[in-house]
VOGU-3710 file (C-alpha; in Angstrom, 3 decimals, decimal comma):
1> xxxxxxxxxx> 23,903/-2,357/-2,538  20,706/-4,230/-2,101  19,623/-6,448/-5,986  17,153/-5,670/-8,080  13,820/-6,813/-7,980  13,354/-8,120/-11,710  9,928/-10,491/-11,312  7,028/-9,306/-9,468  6,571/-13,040/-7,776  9,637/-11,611/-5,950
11> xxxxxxxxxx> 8,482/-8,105/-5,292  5,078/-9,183/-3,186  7,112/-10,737/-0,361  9,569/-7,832/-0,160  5,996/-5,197/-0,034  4,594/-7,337/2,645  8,163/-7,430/4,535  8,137/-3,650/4,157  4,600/-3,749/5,688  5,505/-5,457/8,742
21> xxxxxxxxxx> 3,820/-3,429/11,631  0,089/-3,629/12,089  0,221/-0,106/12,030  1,722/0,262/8,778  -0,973/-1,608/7,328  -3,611/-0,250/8,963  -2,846/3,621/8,002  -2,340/2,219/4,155  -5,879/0,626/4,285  -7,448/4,189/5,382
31> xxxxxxxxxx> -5,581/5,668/2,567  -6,860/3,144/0,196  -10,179/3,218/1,361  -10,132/7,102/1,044  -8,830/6,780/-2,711  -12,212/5,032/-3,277  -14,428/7,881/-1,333  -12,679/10,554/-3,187  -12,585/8,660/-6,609  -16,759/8,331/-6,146
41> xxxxxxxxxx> -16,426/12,299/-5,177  -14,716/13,433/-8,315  -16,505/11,206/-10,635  -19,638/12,635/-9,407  -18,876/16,465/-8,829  -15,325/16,487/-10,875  -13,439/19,372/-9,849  -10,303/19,681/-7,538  -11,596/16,330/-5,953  -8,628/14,654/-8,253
51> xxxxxxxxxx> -6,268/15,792/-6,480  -7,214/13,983/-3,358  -7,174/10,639/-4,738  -3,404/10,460/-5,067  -2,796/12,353/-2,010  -5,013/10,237/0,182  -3,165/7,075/-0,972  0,270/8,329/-1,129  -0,195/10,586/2,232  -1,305/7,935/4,332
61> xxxxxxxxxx> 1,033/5,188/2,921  4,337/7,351/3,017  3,320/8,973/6,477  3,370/5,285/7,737  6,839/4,458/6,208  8,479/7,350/7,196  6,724/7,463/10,757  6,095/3,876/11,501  7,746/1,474/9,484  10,693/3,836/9,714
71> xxxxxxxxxx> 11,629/2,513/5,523  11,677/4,231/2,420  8,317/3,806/0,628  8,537/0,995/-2,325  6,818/3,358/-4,130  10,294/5,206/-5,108  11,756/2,330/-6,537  9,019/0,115/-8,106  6,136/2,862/-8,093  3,840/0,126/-10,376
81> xxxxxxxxxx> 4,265/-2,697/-8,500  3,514/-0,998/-5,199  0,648/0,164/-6,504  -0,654/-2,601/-7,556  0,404/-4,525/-4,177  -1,043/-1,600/-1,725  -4,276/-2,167/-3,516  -3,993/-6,163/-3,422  -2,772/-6,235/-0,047  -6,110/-3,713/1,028
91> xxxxxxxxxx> -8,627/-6,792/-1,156  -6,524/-9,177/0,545  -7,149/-7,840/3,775  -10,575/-7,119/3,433  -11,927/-10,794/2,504  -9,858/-12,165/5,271  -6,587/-13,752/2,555  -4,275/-11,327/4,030  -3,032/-13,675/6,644  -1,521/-16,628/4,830
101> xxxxxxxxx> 0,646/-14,299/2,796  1,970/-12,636/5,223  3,205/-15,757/7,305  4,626/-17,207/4,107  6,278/-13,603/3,535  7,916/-14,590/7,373  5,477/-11,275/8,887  3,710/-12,171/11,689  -0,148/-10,909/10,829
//
């Protein structure tokens, strides 16, 4: 049985290890990116548009897990942390940080 994950300065490594395909990453930044576009949506109209902020996210991320990464989601077992790291990893990425992390998490970017 794998341990326990107590400290979050432990969990970021594992995320990015379960992140290792280009691929992976890429299909969680559209999902992120579309949690933003349907956040703006449902602020502004309000409605059903709710529901498409989760479903973006989690759609996109899980369908990369379970179709590229070929893992179980972190989600399911640290659903905060995950959600804070798919978010950091997408800011990361964006300003061009994303690369150092994952080379000390031992992912080649």
């Amino acid at each position: 049985m794998a341990r326990t994950i107590t400290r979050y300065g432990d969990f970021w490594p594992y995320y990015l290890r379960e992140h290792a395909k280009p691929e992976t990453r890429r299909l969680h930044y559209i999902g992120t990116a579309l949690t933003f576009v349907f956040l703006a949506i449902a602020l502004t109209y309000g409605g059903w548009w709710w529901v498409l902020v989760p479903l973006a996210g989690y759609g996109f991320a899980w369908g990369a897990h379970f179709g590229v990464e070929k893992n179980r989601p972190a989600t399911f077992t640290y659903p905060l942390w995950s959600l804070f790291s798919d978010y950091r990893m997408f800011f990361l990425w964006l300003s061009g940080r994303l690369e150092p992390h994952l080379k000390q998490a031992g992912v080649s970017a």
